[in-house]
Phi, psi and omega in degrees: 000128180256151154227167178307341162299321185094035178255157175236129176270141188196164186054199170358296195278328189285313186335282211274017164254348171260325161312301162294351163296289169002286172308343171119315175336156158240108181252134175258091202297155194214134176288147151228138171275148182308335204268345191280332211291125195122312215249116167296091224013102167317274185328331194217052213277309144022288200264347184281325242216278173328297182230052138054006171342101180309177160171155202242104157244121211238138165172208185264059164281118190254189211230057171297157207255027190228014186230299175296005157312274189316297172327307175310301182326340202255288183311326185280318185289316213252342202059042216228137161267088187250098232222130160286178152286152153333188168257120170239046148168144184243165176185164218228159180270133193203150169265147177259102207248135122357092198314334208270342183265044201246342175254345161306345188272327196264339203246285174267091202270325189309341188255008191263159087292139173232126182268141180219168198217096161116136189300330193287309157347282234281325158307027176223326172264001163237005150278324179293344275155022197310288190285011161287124177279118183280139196230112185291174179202127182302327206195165158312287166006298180296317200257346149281343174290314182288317187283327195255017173267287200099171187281330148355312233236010182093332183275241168232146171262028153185153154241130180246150183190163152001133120344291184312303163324300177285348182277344171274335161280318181332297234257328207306141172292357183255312198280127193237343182270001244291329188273352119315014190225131171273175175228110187230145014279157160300323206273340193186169196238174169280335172195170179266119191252138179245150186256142174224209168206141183263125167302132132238124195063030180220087173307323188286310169319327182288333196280303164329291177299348186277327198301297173312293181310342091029291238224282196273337211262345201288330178288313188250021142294319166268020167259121175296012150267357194291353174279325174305326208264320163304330170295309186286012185274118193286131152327113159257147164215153169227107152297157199225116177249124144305000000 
């Protein structure tokens, strides 16, 4: 789905923009960047803030206590009503390694750069990881330019991030090494990341969207493709009129 904005909703976020047309809603779609996320659409903050706008941002969002923070912040400062969804899927935080370092991870870690995106990764991956040199990485982008330099070469021999994330750079059509690199531990994660979808200024939308996630989104929460399938998911925003 396209708008004059040039934004396209697909997967998931078209699923819950056609439920709510359904439901009576009028949605208007909005291009959005991973950095607007949180902010209640940076780019078009104006009408959202000013006049009180419902609005949606739907995408591979997880639900961190450095996001409900930030959400409050918006709500206290701006008065904007800024809320996750229920939670409707979980993964863990894991790195994405280089096969040929996978023993160097267990025996010498002191010998890795690991690259992270964001304060918490990285406190979390330098309590695990203490004599491994932590390497920020600006972007996806960034961190496939980095996995395929390697740490040799000055970039990195792992990214830790979401599960769901790395299983979409593995797969990115840009990672040209993408099948030399693993996703490790298998069995388990460094922490637990919950998916939500971000409200502003609606109890009743949110209530909508819980409703959905209830009831229709419950089949692919239980398809052993749904991580794959979160990986190809695009940052959507929508304003919303009853």
């Amino acid at each position: 789905m396209s708008s004059q904005q040039g934004a396209f909703i697909s997967g998931y976020c078209g699923d819950l923009k056609a439920y709510l047309k359904d439901q009576g809603l009028q949605l208007d779609p909005v291009a959005m960047q991973y950095s607007e996320r949180f902010n209640a659409f940076e780019t078009v903050r104006d009408s959202v803030i000013q006049g009180k706008q419902s609005a949606i941002e739907c995408g591979p969002n997880t639900k961190t206590i450095p996001r409900e923070d930030n959400l409050n912040k918006i709500t206290n400062e701006k008065g904007v009503t800024s809320k996750f969804s229920n939670t409707f899927f979980t993964s863990s935080t894991k790195l994405l390694i280089n096969k040929s370092k996978l023993r160097e991870l267990s025996e010498n870690p002191e010998n890795l750069r690991i690259g992270v995106l964001g304060s918490t990764t990285t406190q979390v991956i330098g309590q695990i990881y203490p004599t491994s040199t932590i390497v920020s990485v600006g972007s996806r982008s960034d961190a496939i330019t980095q996995l395929e330099r390697g740490g040799q070469s000055g970039g990195v021999d792992a990214y830790a991030s979401d599960e769901i994330l790395l299983i979409g750079i593995k797969s990115d059509e840009n990672f040209r090494r993408g099948e030399e690199f693993a996703i490790e531990p298998k069995l388990y994660g460094f922490t637990r990341e919950e998916y939500g979808i971000v409200t502003y200024n609606s109890d009743y939308l949110r209530d909508k969207i819980n409703d959905w996630i209830n009831t229709a989104l419950l089949g692919l929460i239980a398809h052993p493709e749904t991580p794959r399938f979160l990986a190809r998911q695009r940052l959507s925003g929508f304003h919303c009129t009853p």
